[in-house]
Structures are given as structure tokens and as C-alpha cells.
SEROTOR-209138 format. One record per atom (N, C-alpha, C): residue number from 1; residue in one letter; chain; atom name; x, y, z. Coordinates in pm, whole numbers, plus 50000, padded with zeros to 5 digits. Layout:
% SEROTOR-209138
<pt NUM, 'A', 'A', 'CA', <X, Y, Z>>
...
% end
This chain:
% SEROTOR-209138
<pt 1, 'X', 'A', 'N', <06949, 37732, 67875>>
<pt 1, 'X', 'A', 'CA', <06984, 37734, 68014>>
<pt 1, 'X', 'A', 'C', <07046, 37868, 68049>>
<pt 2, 'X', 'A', 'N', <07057, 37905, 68156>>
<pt 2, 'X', 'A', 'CA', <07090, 38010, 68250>>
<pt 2, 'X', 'A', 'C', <07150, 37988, 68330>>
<pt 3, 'X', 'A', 'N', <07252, 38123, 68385>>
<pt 3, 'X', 'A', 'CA', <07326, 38150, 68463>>
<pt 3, 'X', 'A', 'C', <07345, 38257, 68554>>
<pt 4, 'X', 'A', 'N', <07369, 38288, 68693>>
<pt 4, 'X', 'A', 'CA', <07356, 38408, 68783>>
<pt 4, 'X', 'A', 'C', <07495, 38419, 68791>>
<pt 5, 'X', 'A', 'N', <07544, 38542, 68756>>
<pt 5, 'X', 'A', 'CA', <07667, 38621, 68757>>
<pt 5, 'X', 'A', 'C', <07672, 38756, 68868>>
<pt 6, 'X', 'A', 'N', <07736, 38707, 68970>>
<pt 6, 'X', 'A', 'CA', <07729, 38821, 69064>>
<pt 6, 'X', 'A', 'C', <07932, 38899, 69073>>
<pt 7, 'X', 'A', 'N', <07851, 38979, 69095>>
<pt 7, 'X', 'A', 'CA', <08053, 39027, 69121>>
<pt 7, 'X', 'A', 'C', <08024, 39176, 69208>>
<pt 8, 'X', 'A', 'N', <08103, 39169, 69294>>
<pt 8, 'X', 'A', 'CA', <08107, 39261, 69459>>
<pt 8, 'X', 'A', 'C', <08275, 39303, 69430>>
<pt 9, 'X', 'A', 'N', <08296, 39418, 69491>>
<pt 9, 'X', 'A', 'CA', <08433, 39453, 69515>>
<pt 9, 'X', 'A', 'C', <08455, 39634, 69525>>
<pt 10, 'X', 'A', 'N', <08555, 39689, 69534>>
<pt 10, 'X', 'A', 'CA', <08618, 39822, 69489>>
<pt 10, 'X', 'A', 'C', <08569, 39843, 69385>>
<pt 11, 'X', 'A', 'N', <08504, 40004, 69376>>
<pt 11, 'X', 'A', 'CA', <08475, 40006, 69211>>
<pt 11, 'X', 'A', 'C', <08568, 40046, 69148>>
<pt 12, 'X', 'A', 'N', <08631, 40026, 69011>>
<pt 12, 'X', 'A', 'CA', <08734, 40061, 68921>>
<pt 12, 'X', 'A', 'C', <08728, 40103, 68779>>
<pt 13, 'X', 'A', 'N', <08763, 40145, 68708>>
<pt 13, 'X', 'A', 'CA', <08737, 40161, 68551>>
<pt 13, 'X', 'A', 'C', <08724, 40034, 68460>>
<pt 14, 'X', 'A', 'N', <08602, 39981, 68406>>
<pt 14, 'X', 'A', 'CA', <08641, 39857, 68335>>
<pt 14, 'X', 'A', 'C', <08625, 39748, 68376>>
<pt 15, 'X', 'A', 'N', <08541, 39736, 68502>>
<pt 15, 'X', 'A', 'CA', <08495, 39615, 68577>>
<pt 15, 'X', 'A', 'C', <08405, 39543, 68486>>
<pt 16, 'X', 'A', 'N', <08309, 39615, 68416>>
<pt 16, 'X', 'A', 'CA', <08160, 39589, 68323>>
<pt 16, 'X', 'A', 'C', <08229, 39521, 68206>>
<pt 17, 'X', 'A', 'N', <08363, 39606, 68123>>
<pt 17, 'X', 'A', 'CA', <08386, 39567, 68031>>
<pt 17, 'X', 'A', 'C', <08442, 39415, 68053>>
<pt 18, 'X', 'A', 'N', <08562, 39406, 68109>>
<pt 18, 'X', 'A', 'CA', <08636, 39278, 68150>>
<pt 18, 'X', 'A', 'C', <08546, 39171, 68188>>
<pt 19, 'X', 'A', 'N', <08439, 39184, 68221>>
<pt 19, 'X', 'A', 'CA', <08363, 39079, 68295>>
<pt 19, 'X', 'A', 'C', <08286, 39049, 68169>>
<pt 20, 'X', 'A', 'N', <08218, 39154, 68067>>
<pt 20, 'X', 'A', 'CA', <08160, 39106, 67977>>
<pt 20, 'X', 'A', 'C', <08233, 39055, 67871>>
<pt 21, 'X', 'A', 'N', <08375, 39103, 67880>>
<pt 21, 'X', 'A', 'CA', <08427, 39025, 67763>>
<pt 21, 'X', 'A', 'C', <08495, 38855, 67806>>
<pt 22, 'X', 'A', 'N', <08493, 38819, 67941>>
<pt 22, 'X', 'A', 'CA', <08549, 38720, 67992>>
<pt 22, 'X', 'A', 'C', <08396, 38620, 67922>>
<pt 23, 'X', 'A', 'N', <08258, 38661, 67921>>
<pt 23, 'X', 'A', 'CA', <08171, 38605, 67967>>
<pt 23, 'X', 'A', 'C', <08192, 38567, 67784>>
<pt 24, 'X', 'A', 'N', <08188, 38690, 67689>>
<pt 24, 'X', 'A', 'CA', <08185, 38677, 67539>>
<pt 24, 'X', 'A', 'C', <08276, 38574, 67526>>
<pt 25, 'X', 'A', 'N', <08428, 38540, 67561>>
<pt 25, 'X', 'A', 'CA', <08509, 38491, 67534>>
<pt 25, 'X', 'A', 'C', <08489, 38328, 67550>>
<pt 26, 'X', 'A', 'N', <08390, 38309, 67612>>
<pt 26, 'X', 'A', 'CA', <08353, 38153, 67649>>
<pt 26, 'X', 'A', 'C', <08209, 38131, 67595>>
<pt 27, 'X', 'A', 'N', <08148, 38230, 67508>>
<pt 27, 'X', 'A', 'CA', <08017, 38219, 67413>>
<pt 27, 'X', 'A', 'C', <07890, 38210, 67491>>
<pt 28, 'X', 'A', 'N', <07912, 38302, 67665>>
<pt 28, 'X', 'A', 'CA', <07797, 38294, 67711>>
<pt 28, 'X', 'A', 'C', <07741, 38461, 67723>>
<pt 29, 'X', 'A', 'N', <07636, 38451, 67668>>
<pt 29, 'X', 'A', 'CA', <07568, 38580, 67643>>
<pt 29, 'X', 'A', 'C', <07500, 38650, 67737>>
<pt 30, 'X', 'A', 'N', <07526, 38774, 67758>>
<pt 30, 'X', 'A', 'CA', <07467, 38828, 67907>>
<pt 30, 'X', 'A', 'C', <07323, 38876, 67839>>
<pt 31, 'X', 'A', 'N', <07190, 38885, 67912>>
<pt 31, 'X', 'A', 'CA', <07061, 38906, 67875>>
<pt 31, 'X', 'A', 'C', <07024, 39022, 67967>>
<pt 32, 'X', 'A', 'N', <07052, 39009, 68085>>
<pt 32, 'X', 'A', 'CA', <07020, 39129, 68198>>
<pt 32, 'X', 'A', 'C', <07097, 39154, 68286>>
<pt 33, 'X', 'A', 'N', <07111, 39285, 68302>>
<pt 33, 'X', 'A', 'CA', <07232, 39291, 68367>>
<pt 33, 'X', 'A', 'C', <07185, 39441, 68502>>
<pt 34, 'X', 'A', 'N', <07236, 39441, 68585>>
<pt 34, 'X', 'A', 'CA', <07222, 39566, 68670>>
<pt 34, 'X', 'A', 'C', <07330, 39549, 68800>>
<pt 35, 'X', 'A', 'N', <07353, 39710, 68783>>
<pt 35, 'X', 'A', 'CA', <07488, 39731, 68862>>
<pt 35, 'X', 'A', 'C', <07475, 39844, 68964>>
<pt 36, 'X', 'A', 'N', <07565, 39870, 69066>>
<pt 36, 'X', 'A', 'CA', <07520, 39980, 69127>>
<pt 36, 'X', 'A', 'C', <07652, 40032, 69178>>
<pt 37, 'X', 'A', 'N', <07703, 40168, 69203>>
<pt 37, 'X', 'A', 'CA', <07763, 40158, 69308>>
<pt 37, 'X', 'A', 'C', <07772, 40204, 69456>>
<pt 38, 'X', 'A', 'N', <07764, 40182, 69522>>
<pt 38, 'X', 'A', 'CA', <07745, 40203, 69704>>
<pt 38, 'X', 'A', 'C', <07849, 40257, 69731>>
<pt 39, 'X', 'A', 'N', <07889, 40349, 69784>>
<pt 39, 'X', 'A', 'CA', <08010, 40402, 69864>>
<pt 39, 'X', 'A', 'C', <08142, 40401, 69795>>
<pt 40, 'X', 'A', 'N', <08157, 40396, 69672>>
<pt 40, 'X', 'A', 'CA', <08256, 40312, 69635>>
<pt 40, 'X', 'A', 'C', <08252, 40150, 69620>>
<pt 41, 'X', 'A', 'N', <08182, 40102, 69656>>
<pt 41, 'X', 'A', 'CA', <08176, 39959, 69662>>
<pt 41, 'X', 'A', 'C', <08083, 39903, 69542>>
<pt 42, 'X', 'A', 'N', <08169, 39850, 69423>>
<pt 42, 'X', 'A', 'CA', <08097, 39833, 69325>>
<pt 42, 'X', 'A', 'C', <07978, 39650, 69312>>
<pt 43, 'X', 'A', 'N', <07859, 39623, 69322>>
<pt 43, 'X', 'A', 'CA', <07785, 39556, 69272>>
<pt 43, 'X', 'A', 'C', <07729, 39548, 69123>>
<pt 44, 'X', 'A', 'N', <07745, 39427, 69106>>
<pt 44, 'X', 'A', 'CA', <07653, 39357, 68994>>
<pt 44, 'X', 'A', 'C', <07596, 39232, 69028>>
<pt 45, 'X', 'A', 'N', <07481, 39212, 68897>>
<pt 45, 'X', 'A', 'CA', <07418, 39112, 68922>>
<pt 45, 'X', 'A', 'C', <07387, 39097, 68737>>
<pt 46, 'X', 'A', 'N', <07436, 38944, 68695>>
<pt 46, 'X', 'A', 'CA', <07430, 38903, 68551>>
<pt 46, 'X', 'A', 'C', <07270, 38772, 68547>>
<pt 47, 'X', 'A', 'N', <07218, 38794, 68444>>
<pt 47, 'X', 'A', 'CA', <07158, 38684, 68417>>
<pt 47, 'X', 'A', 'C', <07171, 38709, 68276>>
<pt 48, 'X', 'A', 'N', <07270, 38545, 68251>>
<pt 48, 'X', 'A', 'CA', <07291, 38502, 68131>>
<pt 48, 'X', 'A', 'C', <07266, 38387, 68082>>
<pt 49, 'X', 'A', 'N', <07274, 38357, 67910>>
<pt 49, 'X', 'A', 'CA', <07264, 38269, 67880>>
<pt 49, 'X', 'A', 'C', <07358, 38191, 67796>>
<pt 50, 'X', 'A', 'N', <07325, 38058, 67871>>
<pt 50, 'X', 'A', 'CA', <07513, 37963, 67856>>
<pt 50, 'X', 'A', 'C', <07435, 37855, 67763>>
<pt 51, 'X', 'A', 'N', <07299, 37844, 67686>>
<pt 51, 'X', 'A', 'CA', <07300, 37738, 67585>>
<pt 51, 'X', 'A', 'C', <07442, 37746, 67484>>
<pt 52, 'X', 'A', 'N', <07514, 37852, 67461>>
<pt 52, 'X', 'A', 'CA', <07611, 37852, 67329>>
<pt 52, 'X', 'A', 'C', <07775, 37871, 67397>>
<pt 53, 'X', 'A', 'N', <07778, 37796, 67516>>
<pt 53, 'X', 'A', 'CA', <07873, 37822, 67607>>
<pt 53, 'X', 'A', 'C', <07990, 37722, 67498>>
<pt 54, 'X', 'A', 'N', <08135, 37756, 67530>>
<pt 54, 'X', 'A', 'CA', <08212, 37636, 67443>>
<pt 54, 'X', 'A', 'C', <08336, 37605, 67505>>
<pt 55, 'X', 'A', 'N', <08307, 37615, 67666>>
<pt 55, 'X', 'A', 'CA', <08382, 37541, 67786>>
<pt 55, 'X', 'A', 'C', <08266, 37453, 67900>>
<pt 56, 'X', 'A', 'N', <08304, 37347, 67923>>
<pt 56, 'X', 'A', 'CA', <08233, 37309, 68034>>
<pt 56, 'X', 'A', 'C', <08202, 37422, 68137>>
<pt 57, 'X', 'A', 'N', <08086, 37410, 68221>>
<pt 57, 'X', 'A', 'CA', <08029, 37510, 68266>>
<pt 57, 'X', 'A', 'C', <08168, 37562, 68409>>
<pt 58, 'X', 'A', 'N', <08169, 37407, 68473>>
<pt 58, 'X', 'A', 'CA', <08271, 37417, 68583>>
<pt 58, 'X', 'A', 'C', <08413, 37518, 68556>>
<pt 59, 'X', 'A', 'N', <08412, 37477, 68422>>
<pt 59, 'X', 'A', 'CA', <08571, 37565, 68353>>
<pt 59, 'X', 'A', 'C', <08509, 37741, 68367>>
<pt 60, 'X', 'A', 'N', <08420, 37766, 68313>>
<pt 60, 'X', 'A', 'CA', <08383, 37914, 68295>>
<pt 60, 'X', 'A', 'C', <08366, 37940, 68474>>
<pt 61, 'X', 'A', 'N', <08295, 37900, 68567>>
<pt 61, 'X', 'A', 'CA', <08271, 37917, 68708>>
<pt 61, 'X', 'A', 'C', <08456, 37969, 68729>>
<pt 62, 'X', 'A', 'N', <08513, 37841, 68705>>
<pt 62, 'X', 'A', 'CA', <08676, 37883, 68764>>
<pt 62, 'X', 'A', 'C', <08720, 38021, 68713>>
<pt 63, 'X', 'A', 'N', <08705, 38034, 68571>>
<pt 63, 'X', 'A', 'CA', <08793, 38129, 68469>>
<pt 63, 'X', 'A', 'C', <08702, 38277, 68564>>
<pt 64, 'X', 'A', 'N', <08589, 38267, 68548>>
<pt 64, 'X', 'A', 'CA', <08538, 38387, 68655>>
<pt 64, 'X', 'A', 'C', <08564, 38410, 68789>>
<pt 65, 'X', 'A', 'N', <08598, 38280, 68829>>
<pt 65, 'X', 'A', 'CA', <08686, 38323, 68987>>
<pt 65, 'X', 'A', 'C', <08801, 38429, 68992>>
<pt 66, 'X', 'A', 'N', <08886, 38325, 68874>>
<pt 66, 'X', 'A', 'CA', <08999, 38372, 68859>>
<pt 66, 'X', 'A', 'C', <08984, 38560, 68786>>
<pt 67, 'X', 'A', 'N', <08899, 38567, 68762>>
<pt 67, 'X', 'A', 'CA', <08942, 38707, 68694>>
<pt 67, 'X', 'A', 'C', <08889, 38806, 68793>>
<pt 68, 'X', 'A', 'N', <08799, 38721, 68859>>
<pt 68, 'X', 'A', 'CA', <08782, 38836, 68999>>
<pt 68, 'X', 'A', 'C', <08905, 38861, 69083>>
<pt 69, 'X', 'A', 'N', <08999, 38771, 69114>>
<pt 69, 'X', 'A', 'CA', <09080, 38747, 69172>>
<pt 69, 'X', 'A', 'C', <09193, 38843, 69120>>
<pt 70, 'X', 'A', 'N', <09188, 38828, 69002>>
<pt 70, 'X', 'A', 'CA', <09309, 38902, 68905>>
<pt 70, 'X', 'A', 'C', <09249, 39068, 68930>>
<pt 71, 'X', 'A', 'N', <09133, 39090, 68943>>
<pt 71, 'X', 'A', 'CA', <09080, 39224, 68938>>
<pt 71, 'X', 'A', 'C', <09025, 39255, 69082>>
<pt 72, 'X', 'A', 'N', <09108, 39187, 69206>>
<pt 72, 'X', 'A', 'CA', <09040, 39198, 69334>>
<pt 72, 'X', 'A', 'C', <08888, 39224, 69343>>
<pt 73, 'X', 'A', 'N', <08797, 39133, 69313>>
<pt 73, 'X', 'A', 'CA', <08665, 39142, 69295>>
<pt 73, 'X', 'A', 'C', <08627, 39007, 69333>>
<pt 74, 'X', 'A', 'N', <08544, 38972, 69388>>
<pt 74, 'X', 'A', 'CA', <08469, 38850, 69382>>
<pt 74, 'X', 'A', 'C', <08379, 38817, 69262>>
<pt 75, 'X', 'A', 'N', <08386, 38723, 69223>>
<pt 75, 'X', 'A', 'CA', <08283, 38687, 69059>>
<pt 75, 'X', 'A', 'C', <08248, 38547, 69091>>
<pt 76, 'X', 'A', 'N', <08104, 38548, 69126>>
<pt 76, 'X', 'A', 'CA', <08048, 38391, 69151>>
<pt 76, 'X', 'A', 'C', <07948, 38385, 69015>>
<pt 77, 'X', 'A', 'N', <07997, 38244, 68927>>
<pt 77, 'X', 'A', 'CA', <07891, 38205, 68857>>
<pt 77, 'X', 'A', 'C', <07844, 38098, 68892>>
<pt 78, 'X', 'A', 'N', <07724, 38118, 68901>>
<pt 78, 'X', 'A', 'CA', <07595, 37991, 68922>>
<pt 78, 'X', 'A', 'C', <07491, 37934, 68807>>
<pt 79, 'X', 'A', 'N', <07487, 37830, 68802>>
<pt 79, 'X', 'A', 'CA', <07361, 37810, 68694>>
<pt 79, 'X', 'A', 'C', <07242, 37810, 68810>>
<pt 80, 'X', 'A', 'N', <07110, 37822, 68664>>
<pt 80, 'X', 'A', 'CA', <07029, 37933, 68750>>
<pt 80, 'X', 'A', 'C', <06931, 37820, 68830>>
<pt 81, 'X', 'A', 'N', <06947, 37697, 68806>>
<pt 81, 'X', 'A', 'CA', <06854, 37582, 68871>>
<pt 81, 'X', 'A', 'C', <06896, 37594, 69006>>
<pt 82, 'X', 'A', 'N', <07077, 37612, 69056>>
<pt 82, 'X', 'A', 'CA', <07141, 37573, 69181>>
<pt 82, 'X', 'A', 'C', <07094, 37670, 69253>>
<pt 83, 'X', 'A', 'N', <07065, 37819, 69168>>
<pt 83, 'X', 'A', 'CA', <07080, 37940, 69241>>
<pt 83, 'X', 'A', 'C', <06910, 37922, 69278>>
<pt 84, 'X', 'A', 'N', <06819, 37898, 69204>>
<pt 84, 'X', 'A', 'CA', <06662, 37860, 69252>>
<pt 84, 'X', 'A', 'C', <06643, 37797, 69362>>
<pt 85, 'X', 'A', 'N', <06712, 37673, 69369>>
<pt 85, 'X', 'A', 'CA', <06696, 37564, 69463>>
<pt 85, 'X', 'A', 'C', <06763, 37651, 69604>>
<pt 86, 'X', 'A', 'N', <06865, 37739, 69601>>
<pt 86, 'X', 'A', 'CA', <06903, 37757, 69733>>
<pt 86, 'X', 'A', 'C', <06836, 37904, 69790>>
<pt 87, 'X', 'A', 'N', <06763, 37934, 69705>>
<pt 87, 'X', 'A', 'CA', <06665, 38077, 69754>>
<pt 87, 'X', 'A', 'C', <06551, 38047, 69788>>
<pt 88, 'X', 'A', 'N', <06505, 37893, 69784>>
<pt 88, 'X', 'A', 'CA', <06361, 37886, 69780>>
<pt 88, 'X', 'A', 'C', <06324, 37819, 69942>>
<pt 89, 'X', 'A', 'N', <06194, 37866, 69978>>
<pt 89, 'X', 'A', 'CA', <06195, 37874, 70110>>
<pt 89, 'X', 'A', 'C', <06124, 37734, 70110>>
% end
């Protein structure tokens, strides 16, 4: 299974790292990843994989809120069925 990892905000030193080690820390593995930054305004976009995840999925969604929050960033995780179903026309 899969997951869409987006995160928007200020760009800063260490956004990439913190986010990938939040994601390591709960055993979900990032596969593709692309980032950009605009004006200062830093984007990403994660597609990962949460088969070897070792928190309920809902727990990792929060723990990524929260570290956006801690790092003034927005961090939405989605699994990738919810994120299909709401793009599809």
C-alpha cells in the first residue's frame, strides 16, 4: 500500500531531512519524491510506501501534522486509494 505526502510552507534548512526522518521513524519508506522551491515558498510531493509502517496509519497522518506544525509547514498524509478517489473526475 501507498501513501501521498505533501508538505507546503517557508523554505528552511532541513525540511527534506526532518520529514524523511519522521517518515523512517514510523517504517514508512519514501519511493518518489519531488520538491521545488517558488519564491521562497517551499513544495513537496511524497509517494510512499506504508506496507512496513509500525503505527496505525491515523497515528502517522497526526505525527505528520504535528511536525508540520512544529516546523510551520503544512504536512498532509493521505493513503493513496483516498487521494485516487478524490481526483477522479
Amino acid at each position: 500500500m501507498r501513501a501521498v505526502i505533501s508538505v507546503v510552507g517557508c523554505d528552511a534548512v532541513g525540511i527534506i531531512a526532518q520529514v524523511s526522518k519522521g517518515c523512517a521513524d514510523c517504517g514508512v519508506n519514501i519511493l518518489d519524491i519531488s520538491q521545488t522551491v517558488l519564491q521562497n515558498y517551499f513544495t513537496m510531493i511524497m509517494i510512499t510506501d506504508i506496507d512496513q509502517i509500525n503505527i496505525p496509519f491515523t497515528e502517522f497522518v497526526d505525527r505528520m501534522a504535528a511536525l508540520g506544525k512544529s516546523l510551520n509547514l503544512e504536512i498532509h498524509a493521505m493513503h493513496e486509494d483516498i487521494f485516487n478517489a478524490m481526483h477522479r473526475i
